[in-house]
C-alpha positions as CSV (number, residue, x, y, z in Angstrom):
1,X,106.2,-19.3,29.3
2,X,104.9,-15.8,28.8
3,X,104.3,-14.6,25.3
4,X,107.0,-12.0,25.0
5,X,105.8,-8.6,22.7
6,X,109.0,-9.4,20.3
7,X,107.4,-12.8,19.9
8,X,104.2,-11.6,18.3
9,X,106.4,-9.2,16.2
10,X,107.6,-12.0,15.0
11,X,104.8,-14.4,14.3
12,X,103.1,-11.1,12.0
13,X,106.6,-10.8,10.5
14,X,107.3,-7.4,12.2
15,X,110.5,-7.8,14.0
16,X,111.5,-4.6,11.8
17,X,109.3,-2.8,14.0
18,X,111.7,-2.6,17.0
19,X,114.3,-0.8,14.8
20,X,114.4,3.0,14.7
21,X,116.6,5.8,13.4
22,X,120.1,5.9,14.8
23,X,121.5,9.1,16.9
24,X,121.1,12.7,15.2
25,X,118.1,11.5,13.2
26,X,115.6,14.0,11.6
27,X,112.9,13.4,14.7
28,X,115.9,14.5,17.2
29,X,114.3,17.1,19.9
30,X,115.6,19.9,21.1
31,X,115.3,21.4,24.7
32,X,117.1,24.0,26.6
33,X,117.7,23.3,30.2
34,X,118.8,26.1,32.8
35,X,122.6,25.3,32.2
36,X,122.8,23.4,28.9
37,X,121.1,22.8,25.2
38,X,120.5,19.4,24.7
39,X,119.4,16.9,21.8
40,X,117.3,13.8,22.7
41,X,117.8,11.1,19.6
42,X,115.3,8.3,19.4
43,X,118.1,5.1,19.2
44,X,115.7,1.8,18.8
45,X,111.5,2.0,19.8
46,X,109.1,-0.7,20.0
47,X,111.0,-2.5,22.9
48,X,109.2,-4.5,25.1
49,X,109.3,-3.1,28.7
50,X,113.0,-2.1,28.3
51,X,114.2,-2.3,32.3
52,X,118.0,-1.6,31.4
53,X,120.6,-0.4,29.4
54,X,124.8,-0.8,29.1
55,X,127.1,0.8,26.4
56,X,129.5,-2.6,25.0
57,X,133.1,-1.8,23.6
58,X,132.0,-1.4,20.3
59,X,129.2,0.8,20.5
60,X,126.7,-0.9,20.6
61,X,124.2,-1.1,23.2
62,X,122.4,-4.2,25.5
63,X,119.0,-3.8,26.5
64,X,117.0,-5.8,28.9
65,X,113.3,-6.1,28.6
66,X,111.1,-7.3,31.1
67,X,109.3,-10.3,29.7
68,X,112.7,-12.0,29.7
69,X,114.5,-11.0,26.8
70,X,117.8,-9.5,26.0
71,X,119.0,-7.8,22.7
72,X,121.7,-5.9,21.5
73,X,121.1,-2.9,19.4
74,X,123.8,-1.8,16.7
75,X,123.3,1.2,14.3
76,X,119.7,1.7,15.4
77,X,118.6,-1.9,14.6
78,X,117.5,-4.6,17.5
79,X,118.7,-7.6,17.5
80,X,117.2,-10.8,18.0
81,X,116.9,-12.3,21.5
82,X,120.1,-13.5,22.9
83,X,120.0,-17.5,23.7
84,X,120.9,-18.5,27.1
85,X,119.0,-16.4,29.2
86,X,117.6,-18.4,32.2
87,X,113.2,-18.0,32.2
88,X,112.1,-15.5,34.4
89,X,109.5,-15.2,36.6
90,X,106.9,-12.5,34.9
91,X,105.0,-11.2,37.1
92,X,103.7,-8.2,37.9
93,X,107.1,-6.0,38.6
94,X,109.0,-9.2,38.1
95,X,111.2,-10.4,35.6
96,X,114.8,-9.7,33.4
97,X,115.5,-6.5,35.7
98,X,119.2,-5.6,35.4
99,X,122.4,-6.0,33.2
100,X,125.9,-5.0,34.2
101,X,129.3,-5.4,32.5
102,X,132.3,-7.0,34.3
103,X,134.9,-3.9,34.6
104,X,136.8,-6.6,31.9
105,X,134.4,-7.2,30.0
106,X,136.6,-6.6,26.7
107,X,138.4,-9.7,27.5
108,X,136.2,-12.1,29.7
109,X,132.2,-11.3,27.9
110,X,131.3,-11.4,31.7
111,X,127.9,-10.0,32.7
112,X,125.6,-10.3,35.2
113,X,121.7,-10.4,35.3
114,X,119.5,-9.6,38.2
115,X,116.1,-11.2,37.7
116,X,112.7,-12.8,39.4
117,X,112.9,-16.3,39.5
118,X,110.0,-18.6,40.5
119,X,110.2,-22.2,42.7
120,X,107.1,-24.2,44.9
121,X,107.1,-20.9,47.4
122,X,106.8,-18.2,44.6
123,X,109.2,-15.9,43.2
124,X,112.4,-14.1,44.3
125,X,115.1,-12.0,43.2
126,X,118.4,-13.8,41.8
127,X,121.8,-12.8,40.4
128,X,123.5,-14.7,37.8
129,X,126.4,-14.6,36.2
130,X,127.2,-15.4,32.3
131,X,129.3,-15.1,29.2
132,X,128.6,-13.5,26.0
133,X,129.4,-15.1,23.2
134,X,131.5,-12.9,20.3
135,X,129.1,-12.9,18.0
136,X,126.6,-11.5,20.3
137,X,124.1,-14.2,19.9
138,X,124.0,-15.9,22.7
139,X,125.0,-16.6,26.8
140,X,127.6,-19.3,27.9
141,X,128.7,-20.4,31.1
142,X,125.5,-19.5,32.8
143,X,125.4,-19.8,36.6
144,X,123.1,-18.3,38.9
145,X,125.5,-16.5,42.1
146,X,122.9,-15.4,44.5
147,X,119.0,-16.2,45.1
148,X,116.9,-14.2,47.9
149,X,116.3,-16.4,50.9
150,X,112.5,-16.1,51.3
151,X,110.0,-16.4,48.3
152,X,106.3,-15.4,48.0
153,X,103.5,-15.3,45.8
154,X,103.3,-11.4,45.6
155,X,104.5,-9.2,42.5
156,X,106.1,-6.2,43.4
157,X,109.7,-5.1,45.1
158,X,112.2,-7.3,43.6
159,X,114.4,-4.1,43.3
160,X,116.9,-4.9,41.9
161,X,119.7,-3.1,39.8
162,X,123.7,-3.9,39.9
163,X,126.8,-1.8,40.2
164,X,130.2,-3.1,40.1
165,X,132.9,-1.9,42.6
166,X,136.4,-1.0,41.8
167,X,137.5,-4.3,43.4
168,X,135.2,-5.9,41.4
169,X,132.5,-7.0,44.3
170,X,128.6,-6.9,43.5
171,X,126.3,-4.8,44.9
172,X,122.3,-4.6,44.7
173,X,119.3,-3.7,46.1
174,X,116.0,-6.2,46.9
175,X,112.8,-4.3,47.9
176,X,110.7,-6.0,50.9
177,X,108.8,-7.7,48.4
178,X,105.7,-6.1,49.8
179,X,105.8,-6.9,53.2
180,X,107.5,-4.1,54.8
181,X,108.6,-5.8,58.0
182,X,110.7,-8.1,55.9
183,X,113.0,-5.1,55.3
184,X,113.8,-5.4,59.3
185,X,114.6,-9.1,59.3
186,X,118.2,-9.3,59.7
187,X,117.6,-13.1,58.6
188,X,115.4,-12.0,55.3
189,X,117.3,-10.8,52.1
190,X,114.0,-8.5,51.6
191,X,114.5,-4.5,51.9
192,X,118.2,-4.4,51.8
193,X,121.6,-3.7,50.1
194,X,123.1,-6.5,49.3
195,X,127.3,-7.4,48.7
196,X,128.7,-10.3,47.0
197,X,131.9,-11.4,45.0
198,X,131.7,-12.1,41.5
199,X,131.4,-15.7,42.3
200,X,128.7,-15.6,44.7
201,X,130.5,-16.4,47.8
202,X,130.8,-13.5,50.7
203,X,133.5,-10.7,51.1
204,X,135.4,-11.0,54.3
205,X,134.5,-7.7,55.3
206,X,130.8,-7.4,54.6
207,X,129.2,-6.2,58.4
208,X,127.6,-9.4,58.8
209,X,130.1,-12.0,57.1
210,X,130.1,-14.7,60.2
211,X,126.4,-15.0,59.5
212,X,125.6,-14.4,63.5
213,X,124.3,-11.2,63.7
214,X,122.4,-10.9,59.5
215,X,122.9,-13.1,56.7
216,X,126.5,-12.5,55.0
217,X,125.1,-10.8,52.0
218,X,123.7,-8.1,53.8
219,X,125.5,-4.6,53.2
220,X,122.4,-2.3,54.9
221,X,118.4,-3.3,55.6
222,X,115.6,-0.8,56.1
223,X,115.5,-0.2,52.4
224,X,111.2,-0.5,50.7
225,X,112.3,-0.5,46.8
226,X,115.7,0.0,45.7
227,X,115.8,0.0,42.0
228,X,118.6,1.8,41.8
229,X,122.4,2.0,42.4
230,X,125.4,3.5,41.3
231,X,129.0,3.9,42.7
232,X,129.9,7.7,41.8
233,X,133.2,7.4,40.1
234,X,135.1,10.8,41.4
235,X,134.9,9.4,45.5
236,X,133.7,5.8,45.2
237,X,130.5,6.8,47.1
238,X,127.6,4.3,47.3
239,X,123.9,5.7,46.3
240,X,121.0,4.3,45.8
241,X,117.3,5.9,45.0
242,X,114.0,3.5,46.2
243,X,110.6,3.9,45.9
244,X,108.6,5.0,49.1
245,X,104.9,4.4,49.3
246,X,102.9,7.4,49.0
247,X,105.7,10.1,49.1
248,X,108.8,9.4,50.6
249,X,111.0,8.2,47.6
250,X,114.9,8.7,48.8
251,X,118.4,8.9,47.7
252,X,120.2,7.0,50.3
253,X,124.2,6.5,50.3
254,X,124.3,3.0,52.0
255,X,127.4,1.9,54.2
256,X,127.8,-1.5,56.3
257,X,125.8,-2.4,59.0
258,X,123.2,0.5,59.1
259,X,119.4,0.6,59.0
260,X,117.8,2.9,57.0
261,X,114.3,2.7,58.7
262,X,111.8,2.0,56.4
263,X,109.1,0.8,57.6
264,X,110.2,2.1,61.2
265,X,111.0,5.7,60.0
266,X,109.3,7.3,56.6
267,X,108.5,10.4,54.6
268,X,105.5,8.9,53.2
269,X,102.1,7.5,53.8
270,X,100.4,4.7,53.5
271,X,98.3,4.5,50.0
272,X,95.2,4.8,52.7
273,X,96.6,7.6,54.1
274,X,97.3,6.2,57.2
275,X,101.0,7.2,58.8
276,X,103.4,4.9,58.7
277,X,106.0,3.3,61.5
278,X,106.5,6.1,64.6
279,X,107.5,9.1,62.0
280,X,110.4,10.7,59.9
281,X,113.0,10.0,62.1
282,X,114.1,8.1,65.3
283,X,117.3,6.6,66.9
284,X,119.4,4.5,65.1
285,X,117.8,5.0,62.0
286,X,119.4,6.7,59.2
287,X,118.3,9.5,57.0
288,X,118.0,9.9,53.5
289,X,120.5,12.2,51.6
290,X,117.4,13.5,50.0
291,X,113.5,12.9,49.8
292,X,111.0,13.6,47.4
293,X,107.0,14.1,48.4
294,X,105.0,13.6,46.4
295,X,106.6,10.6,44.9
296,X,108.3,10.7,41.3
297,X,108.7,6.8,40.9
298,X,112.1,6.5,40.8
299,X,113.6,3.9,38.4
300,X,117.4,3.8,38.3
301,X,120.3,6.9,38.9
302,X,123.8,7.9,37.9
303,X,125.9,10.6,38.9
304,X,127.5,12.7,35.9
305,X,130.9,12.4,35.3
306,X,131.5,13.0,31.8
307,X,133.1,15.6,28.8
308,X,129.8,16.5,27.1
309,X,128.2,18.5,30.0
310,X,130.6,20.0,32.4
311,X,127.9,22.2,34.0
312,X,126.4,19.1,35.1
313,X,129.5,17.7,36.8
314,X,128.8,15.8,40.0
315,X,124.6,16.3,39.4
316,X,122.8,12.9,40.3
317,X,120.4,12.2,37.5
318,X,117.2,9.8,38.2
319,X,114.6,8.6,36.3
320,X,111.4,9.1,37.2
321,X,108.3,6.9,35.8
322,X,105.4,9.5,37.2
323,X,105.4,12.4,35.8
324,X,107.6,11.1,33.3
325,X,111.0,13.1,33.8
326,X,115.0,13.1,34.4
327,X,115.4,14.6,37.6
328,X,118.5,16.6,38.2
329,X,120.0,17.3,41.4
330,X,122.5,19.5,42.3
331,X,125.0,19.2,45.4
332,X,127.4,20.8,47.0
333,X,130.8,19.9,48.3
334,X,129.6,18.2,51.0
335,X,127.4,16.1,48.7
336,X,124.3,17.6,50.1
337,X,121.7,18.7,47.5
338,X,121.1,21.8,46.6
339,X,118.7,22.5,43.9
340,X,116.4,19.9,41.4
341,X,115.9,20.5,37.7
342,X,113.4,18.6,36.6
343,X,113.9,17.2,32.5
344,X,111.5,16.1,29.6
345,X,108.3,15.8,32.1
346,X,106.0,13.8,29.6
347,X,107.8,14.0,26.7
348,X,109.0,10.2,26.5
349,X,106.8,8.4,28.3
350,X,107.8,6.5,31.8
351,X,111.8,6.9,32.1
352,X,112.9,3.3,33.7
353,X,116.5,3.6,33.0
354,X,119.5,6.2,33.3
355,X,123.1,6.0,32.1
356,X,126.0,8.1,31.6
357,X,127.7,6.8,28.6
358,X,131.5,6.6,27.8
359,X,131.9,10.0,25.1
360,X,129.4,11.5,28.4
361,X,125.7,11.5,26.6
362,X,123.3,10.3,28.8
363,X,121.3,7.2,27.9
364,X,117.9,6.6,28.7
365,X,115.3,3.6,28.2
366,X,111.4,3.9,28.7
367,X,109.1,1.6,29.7
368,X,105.9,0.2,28.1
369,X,105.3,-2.1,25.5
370,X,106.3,0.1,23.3
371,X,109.8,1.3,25.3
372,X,112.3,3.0,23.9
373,X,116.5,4.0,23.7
374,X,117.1,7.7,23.8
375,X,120.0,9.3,23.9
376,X,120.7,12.7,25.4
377,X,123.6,14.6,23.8
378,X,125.0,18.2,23.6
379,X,122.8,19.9,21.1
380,X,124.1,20.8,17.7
381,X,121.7,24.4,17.4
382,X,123.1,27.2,18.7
């Protein structure tokens, strides 16, 4: 297995290192923003390629880092790694990705893990499904619910976030694992939008659920990265954000059965320069909601819904890993986007993760070796 960072912590007897100053501490930065004065509280530091973060029913928070490990951090202190989780496959973009809460979480300790997995062909992306235990220590009832069809040895595009519906079916996004044609193989899991029950087994009305025209799972294909996904909660509207290649990043809003292009159809170019597919658009393709050249590396999004910044109601926030930034956008009642503030540009570092909390702060985890939990509230200055 990998030698995690937390594990060399350990060995120098320096777990203490991946604590940090709760919310409102004395390195808190302030920043004004066209329509708000915000605060940006350093939660926990020192985390190891933190890839995700959810908000349990006490407050505290669960992080997922990327060399496999995940911890729950209570009143600014990390915990140990949780027992239980399956070994990951770490590798390049590979490894503990995701982490979502069942909607009843409170009573079942439900959750669910997207991660790269590894077998004779390579490594994939798989779902699984697992119960925390009370104390917070470890998993239970561990079962993985859904592994990609098609492996290979390459390390990039596994996606993959999770978002719960209101019904309480699963959906996620798997990138075309490098190979872009994959993400046009109605028989390949690659480049789509996937849909599953909490069990694993397939929703009766998923576009392709006989298995004749796409595999069951499938939701939408023509999709390069997806890492992230979010149901908005005001209209129930799927979105997702995916990485082009060299510009063409888009937020898409996925629905059953259609193809959003890539590598047919693309904003970008190839890292050579070369053009992609037959251009930006062609029939029976669909296109993005919006599109963002040159790239910003987008890592996860949310839409705001919350108490603390009514000016920002409806605003999709994404994080951004270039540049380094919490991009804003604006829309209008048609959902169309309007305007783009961008956030903190190289003020935290890479920004992998982005969450609305309950009380309506916004949560946000950075990547590195030396990632981090930040929390983005309403500032206290006048």
């Amino acid at each position: 297995m990998t030698t995690t960072f937390s594990n060399l912590l350990k060995s120098a007897g320096l777990l203490s290192a991946l604590t940090a100053a709760p919310a409102f501490a004395q390195d808190a930065k302030q920043f004004a923003t066209e329509k708000a004065a915000v605060q940006v509280d350093t939660i926990a530091s020192g985390l190891d390629n933190a890839w995700s973060v959810e908000v349990l029913p006490d407050g505290a928070y669960i992080v997922t880092e990327l060399s496999g490990t995940l911890r729950i951090i209570r009143d600014g202190k990390a915990s140990e790694p949780i027992s239980g989780v399956p070994e990951v496959a770490r590798q390049g973009q590979g490894g503990l990705l995701d982490v979502a809460l069942d909607p009843k979480f409170s009573e079942n300790r439900t959750l669910f893990l997207s991660m790269s997995v590894a077998d004779g062909n390579g490594n994939g992306t798989a779902i699984v499904r697992a119960a925390l235990s009370d104390d917070g220590q470890s998993l239970a009832q561990v079962q993985e619910i859904f592994r990609m069809n098609k492996f290979t040895g390459k390390g990039q595009h596994f996606g993959s976030r999770i978002v719960i519906a209101p019904d309480g079916n699963l959906f996620f996004g798997i990138g075309d694992r490098g190979e872009r044609d994959r993400a046009q193989d109605m028989q390949d899991h690659a480049g789509a939008v996937l849909r599953i029950k909490p069990d694993g087994s397939i929703p009766a009305d998923n576009p392709y659920a006989d298995g004749k025209a796409g595999l069951a799972e499938l939701w939408s294909k023509g999709h390069r990265n997806p890492q992230g996904i979010i149901i908005d909660p005001e209209n129930g509207q799927l979105l997702t954000v995916e990485h082009g290649a060299r510009g063409g990043d888009e937020i898409n809003a996925p629905e059953p059965g259609k193809n959003y292009g890539w590598p047919v159809i693309t904003f970008g170019k190839d890292y050579s320069g070369a053009a992609i597919g037959v251009g930006q658009s062609a029939d029976g393709y669909e296109q993005p909601l919006h599109y963002w050249d040159p790239s910003i590396a987008p890592g996860a999004l949310d839409v705001y819904r919350g108490d603390m910044f009514p000016q920002w109601n409806g605003s999709v926030l994404v994080a951004a890993l270039k540049f380094e930034l919490l991009s804003r956008l604006e829309r209008d009642e048609s959902g169309a986007v309007t305007a783009e503030e961008r956030l903190f540009e190289g003020e935290f570092g890479r920004i992998r993760d982005v969450k609305v909390a309950p009380d309506g702060a916004i949560l946000m985890v950075t990547d590195g070796d030396d990632g981090a939990l930040l929390r983005v509230s309403a500032s206290n200055r006048s």
